[in-house]
LOPASE-510621 format. One record per residue (C-alpha): residue number from 1; residue in three letters; chain; x, y, z. Coordinates in nm, 3 decimals. Layout:
N
resi resn chain c1 c2 c3
NUM ala A X Y Z
...
end
This chain:
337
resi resn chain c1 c2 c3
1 unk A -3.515 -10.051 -13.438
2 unk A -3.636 -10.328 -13.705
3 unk A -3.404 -10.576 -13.840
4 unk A -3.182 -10.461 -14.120
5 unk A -3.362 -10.543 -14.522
6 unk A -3.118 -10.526 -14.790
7 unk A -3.299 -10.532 -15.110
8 unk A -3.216 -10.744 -15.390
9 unk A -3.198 -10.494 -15.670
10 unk A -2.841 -10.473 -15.775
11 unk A -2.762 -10.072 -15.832
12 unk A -2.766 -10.086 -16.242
13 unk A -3.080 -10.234 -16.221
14 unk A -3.228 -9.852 -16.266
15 unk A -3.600 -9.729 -16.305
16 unk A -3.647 -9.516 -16.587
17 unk A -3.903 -9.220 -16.512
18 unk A -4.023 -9.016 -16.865
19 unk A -3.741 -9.185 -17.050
20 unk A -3.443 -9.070 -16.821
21 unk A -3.273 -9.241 -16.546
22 unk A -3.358 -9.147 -16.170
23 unk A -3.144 -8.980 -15.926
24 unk A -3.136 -9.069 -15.609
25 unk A -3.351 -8.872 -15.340
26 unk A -3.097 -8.646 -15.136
27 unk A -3.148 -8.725 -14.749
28 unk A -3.152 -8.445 -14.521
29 unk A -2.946 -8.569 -14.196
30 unk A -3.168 -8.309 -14.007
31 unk A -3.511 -8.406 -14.076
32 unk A -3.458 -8.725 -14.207
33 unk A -3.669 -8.635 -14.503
34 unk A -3.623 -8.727 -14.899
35 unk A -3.557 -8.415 -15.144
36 unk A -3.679 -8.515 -15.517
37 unk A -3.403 -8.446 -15.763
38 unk A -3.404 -8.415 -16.059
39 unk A -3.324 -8.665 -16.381
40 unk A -2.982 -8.781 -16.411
41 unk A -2.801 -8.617 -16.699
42 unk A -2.565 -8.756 -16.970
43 unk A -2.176 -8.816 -16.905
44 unk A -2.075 -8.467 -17.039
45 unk A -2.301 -8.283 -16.824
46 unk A -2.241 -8.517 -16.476
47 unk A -2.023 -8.300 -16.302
48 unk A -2.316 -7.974 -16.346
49 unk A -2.565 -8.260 -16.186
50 unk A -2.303 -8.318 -15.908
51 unk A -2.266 -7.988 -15.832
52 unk A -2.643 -7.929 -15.871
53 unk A -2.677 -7.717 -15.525
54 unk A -2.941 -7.939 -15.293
55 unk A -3.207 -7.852 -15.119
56 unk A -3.097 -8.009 -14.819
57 unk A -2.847 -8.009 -14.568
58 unk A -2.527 -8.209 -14.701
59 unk A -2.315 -8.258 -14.421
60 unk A -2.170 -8.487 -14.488
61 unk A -2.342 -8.535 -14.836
62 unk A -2.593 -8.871 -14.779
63 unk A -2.805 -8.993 -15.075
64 unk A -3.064 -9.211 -15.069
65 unk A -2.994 -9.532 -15.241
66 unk A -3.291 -9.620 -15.452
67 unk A -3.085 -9.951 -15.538
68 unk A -2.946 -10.121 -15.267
69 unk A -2.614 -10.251 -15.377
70 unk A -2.449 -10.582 -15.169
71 unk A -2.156 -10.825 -15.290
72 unk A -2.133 -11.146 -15.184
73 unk A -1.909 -11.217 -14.927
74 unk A -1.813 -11.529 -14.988
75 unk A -1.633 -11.494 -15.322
76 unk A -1.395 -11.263 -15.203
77 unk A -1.098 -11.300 -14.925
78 unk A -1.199 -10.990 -14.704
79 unk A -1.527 -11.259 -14.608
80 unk A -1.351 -11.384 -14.349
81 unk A -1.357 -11.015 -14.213
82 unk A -1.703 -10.990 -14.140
83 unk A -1.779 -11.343 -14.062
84 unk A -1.517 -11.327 -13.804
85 unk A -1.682 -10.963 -13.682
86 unk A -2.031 -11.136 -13.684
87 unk A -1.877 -11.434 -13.443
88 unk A -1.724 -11.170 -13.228
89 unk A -2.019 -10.973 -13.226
90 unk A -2.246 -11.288 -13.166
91 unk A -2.025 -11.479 -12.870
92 unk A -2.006 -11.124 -12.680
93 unk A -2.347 -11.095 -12.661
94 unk A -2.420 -11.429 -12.571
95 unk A -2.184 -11.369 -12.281
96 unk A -2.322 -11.043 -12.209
97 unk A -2.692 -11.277 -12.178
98 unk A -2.564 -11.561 -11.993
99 unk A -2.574 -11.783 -12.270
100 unk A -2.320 -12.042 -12.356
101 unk A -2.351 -12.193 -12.762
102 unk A -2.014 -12.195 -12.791
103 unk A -1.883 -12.386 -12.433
104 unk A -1.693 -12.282 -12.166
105 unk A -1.335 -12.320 -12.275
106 unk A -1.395 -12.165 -12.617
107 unk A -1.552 -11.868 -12.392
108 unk A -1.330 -11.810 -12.145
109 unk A -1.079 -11.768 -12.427
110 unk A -1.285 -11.542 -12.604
111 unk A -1.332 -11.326 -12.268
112 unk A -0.957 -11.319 -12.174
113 unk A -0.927 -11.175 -12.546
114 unk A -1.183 -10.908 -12.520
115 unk A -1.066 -10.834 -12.138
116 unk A -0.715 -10.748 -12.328
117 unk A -0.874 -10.593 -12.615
118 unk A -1.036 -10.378 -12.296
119 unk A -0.704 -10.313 -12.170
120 unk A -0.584 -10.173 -12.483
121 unk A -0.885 -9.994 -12.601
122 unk A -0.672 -9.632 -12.537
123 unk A -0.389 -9.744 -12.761
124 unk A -0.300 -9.686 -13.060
125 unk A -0.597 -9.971 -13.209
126 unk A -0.844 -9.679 -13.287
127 unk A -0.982 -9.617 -13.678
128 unk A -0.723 -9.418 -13.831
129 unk A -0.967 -9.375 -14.178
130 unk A -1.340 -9.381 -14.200
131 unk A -1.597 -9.209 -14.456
132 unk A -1.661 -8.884 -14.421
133 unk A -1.905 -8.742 -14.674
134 unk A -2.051 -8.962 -14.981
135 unk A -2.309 -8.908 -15.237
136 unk A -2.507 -9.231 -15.397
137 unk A -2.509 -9.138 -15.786
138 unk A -2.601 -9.588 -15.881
139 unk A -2.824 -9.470 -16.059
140 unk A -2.568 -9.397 -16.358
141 unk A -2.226 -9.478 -16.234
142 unk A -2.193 -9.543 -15.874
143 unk A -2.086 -9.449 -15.524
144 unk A -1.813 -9.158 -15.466
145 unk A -1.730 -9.102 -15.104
146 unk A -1.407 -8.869 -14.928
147 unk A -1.212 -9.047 -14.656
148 unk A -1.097 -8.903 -14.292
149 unk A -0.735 -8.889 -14.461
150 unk A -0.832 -8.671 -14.788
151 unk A -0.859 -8.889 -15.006
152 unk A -1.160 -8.935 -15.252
153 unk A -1.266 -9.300 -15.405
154 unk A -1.533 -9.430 -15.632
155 unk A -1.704 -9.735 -15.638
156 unk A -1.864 -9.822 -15.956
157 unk A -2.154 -10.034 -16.044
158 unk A -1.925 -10.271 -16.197
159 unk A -1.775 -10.310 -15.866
160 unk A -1.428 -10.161 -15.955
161 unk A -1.336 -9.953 -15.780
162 unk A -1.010 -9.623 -15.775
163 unk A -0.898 -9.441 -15.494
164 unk A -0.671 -9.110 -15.537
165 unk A -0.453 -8.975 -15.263
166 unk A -0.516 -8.683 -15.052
167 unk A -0.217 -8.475 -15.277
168 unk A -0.469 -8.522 -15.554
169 unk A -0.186 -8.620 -15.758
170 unk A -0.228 -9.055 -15.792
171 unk A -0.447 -9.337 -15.790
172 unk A -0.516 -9.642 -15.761
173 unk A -0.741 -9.877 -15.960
174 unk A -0.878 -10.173 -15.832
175 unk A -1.023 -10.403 -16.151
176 unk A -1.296 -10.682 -16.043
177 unk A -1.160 -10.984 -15.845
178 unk A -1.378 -11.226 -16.103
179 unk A -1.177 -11.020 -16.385
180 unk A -0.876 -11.114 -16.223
181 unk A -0.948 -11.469 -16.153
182 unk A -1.047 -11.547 -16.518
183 unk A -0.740 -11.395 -16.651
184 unk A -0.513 -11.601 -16.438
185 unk A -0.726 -11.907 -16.445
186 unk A -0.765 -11.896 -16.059
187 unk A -1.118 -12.132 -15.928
188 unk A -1.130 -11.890 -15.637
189 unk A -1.146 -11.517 -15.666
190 unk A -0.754 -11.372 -15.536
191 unk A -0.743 -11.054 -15.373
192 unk A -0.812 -10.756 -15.637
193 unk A -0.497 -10.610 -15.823
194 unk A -0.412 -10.251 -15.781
195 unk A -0.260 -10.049 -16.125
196 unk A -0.108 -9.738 -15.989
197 unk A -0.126 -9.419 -16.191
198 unk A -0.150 -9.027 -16.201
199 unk A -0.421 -8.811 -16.314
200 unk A -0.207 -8.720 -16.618
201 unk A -0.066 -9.048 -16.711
202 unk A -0.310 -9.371 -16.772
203 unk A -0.480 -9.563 -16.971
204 unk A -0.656 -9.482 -17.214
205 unk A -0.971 -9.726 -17.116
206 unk A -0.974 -9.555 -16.758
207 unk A -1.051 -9.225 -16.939
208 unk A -1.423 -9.218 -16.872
209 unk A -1.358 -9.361 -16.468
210 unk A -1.078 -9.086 -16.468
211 unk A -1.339 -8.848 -16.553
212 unk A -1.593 -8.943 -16.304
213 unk A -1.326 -8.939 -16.051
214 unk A -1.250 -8.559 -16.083
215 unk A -1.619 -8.484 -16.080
216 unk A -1.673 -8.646 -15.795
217 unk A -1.394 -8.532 -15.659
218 unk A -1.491 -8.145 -15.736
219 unk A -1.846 -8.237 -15.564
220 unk A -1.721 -8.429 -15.245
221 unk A -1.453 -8.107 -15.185
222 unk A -1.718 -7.835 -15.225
223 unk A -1.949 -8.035 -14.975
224 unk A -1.701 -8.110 -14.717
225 unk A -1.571 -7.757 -14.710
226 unk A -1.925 -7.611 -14.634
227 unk A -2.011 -7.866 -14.439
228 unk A -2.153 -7.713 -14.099
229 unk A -2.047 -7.998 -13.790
230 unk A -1.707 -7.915 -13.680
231 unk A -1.407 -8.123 -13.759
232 unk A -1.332 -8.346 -13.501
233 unk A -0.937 -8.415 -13.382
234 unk A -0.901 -8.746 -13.483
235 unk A -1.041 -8.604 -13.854
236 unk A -0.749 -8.361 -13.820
237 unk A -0.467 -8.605 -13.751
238 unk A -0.611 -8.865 -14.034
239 unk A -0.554 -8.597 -14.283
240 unk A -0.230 -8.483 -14.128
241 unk A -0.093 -8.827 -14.209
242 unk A -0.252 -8.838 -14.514
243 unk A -0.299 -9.164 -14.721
244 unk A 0.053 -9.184 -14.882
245 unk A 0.038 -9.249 -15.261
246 unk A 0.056 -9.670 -15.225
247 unk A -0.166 -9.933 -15.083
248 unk A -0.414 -9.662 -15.019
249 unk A -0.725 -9.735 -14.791
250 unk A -1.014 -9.782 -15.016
251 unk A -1.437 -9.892 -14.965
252 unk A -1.414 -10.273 -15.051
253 unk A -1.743 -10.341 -14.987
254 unk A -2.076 -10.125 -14.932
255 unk A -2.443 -10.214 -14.855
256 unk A -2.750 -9.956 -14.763
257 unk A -3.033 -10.055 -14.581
258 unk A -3.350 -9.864 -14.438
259 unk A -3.169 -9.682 -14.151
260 unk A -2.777 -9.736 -14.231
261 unk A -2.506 -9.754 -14.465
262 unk A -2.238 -10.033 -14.385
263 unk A -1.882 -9.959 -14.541
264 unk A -1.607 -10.228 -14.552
265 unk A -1.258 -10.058 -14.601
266 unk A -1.006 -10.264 -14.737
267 unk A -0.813 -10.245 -14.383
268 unk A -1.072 -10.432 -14.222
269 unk A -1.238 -10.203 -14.047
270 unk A -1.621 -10.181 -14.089
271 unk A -1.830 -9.828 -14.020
272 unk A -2.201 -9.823 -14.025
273 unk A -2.318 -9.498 -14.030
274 unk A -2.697 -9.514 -13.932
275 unk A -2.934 -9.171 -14.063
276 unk A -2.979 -9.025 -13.761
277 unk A -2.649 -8.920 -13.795
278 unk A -2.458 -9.144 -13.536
279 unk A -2.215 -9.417 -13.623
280 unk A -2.016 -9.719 -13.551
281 unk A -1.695 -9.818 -13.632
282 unk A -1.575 -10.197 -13.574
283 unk A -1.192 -10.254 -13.573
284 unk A -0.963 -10.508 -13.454
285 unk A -1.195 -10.767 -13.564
286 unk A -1.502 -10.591 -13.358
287 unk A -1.273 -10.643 -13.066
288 unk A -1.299 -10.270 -13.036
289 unk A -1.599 -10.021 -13.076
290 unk A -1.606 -9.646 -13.192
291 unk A -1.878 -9.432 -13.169
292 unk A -1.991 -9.120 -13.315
293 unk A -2.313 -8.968 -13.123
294 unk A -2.538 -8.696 -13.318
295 unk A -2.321 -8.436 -13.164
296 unk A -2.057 -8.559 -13.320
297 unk A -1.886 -8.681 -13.070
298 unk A -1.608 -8.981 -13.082
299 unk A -1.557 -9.214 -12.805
300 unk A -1.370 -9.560 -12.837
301 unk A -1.419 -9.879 -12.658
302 unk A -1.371 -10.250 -12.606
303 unk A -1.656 -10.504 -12.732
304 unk A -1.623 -10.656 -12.371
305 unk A -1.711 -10.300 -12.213
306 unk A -1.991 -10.229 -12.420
307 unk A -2.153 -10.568 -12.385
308 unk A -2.115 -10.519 -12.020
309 unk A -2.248 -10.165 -11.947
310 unk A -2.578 -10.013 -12.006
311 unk A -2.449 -9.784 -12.289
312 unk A -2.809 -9.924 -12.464
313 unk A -2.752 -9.663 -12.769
314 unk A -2.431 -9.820 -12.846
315 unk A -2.547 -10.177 -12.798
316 unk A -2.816 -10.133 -13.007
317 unk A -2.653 -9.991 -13.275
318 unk A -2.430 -10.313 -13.240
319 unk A -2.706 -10.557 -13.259
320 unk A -2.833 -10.384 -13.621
321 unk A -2.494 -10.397 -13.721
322 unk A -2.460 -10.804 -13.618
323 unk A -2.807 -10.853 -13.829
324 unk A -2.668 -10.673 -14.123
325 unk A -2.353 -10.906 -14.162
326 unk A -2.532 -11.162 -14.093
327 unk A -2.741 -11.110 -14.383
328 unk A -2.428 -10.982 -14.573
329 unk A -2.241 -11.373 -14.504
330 unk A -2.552 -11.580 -14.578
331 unk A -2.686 -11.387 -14.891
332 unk A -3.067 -11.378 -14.741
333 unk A -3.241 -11.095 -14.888
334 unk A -3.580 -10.946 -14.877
335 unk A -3.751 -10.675 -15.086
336 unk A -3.746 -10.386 -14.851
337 unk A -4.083 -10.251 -14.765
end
C-alpha cells in the first residue's frame, strides 16, 4: 500500500463541467469502481439529488471526494489528539523493530503503559460511536455522515459543523473556532462553541444548514435501512444508548485520501475507514486498536499486541494510518496522482 496523498484542493474549490457544479463519483465498496453522477442541482432541488437512487452498492453510502478536504491541526485544541496518536503509533513500532529514538527509560515507560493498555483491552475502553454510512456532497455544501448511535451530522465546507440526536428532535451547532476566536479577541483558536436547538425552534440564519440537515438526514436513513451487511452488536448497543440530546459526539475533523477516509470525532477517537471496506478505529490515545475486516467483523486490541503479533493486515493498516497524521500535523501536501 503507497503512502497516504492528501491533495491540496480545499472542497469549495469546485470544477465546473458545462456550467454546473460536479458531483462526486459514487464508489462502489464491491468493485471498487467510480459511478458518474450526474450535475449537482440547486438548493431547492438537493434533497431529489440526494435521494437520486445510485447505481452502485451504498452500504454504507461512500462518495468519492473529488476535493480532498484537511484542516490544520495545529490551530485547533483536538491537535494534540493526533500528534499524541502519531507518537504512540511511532514509539510502538519502533519497539516492535528494535529501535530505540526515544531511550530506554522513556520506553520502558511507554511499554509498561501499552502492557496495561493490553491488560485492559476487554474493558469497557472500546469505541462506543464511529461512522457508519456517509455521502461526500463538497462539491456544493459538504459532508453528511450517520453515527453508530443514530445520530446524523453535517460538516460543511465552511467547516461548521451540526449534529442532531438520534430522537431526531435537537441539535447542535458547532460555529468555526476562528469565528469564535475573533469575536472574543482570543490569539489562539478556543475549543468551538456549541448553540443547542430543535428542528422547530432556531435561528433564523441556520435556516438553509437546517435544511440541508433534514435532507441529508432523509438520504443517510433510506441508505442505512437498505443497506445489505448485517448490523453488528456493538452497532446495536451504540444506538440503544443513543447520543443523549447534549454534548453530542460529532466529526471534528475529516481528510480523504486515495484508499481511506480518516474521521476525527470530537471524543478523540480516530476511524479510518480504508475502500476495501475494512477499518480502524484508534482510541485511548491509539493505546487501543479496533478492527473491522471486509466481513464485517469487529475485534479490539491493544497497540502493544498488534505491534507484537503477525496480524500484518492490521499493522499495515496502522502504518497508513501513522503516515496520514503525520501529514495531517505537519501540513505537507502533494497533488494526488
Amino acid at each position: 500500500m503507497n503512502p497516504p496523498t492528501v491533495t491540496s484542493t480545499k472542497a469549495w474549490d469546485v470544477k465546473k463541467a458545462k456550467g454546473a457544479l460536479v458531483i462526486p463519483s459514487i464508489i462502489s465498496p464491491k468493485e471498487n469502481q467510480e459511478v458518474p453522477q450526474k450535475t449537482s442541482p440547486p438548493l431547492s432541488s438537493v434533497s431529489a439529488a440526494l435521494n437520486k437512487p445510485s447505481t452502485g452498492n451504498l452500504s454504507p453510502a461512500r462518495c468519492n471526494m473529488k476535493n480532498n478536504r484537511t484542516t490544520n491541526s495545529s490551530n485547533d485544541v483536538g491537535g494534540n489528539t493526533l500528534k499524541n496518536m502519531h507518537l504512540q503509533l511511532t514509539r510502538s513500532f519502533a519497539m516492535a523493530s528494535g529501535d530505540d529514538p526515544q531511550g530506554k527509560l522513556q520506553m520502558d515507560d511507554l511499554c509498561s503503559d501499552m502492557a496495561d493498555a493490553h491488560v485492559n483491552a476487554a474493558g469497557l475502553q472500546n469505541p462506543s460511536v464511529w461512522v457508519t454510512c456517509w455521502v461526500d456532497y463538497t462539491s456544493k455544501y459538504g459532508l453528511g455522515y450517520l453515527l453508530a448511535s443514530g445520530s446524523i451530522g453535517v460538516y460543511f465546507n465552511d467547516s461548521t459543523k451540526i449534529i442532531l440526536s438520534s430522537d431526531g428532535n435537537k441539535f447542535e451547532y458547532m460555529e468555526r473556532t476562528s469565528t469564535r476566536a475573533s469575536r472574543e479577541g482570543n490569539v489562539a483558536s478556543p475549543e468551538a462553541q456549541r448553540f443547542r436547538h430543535t428542528l422547530t425552534d432556531f435561528p433564523v440564519s441556520l435556516n438553509k444548514k437546517v435544511t440541508l440537515l433534514k435532507h441529508f438526514k432523509s438520504y443517510l436513513k433510506s441508505q442505512d435501512e437498505s443497506r445489505k451487511t448485517l448490523v453488528s452488536k456493538e452497532e446495536e448497543k451504540s444506538r440503544a444508548f443513543g447520543s443523549g440530546d447534549r454534548d453530542m459526539i460529532y466529526v471534528k475533523k475529516w481528510v480523504k485520501t486515495r484508499h481511506a477516509i480518516l474521521f476525527r470525532m470530537s471524543n478523540r477517537t480516530v476511524q479510518v475507514a480504508f475502500l476495501d471496506k475494512t477499518e480502524i478505529i484508534l482510541a485511548s490515545q491509539a493505546k487501543l486498536v479496533t478492527y473491522v475486516d471486509k466481513e464485517g467483523n469487529r475485534s479490539t486490541h491493544s497497540l502493544y499486541e498488534i505491534t507484537r503479533s503477525r496480524r500484518t493486515d492490521i499493522s499495515k493498516r496502522l502504518k497508513y494510518t501513522k503516515d496520514i497524521l503525520q501529514q495531517l500535523i505537519t501540513g505537507k501536501r502533494t497533488s494526488s496522482s
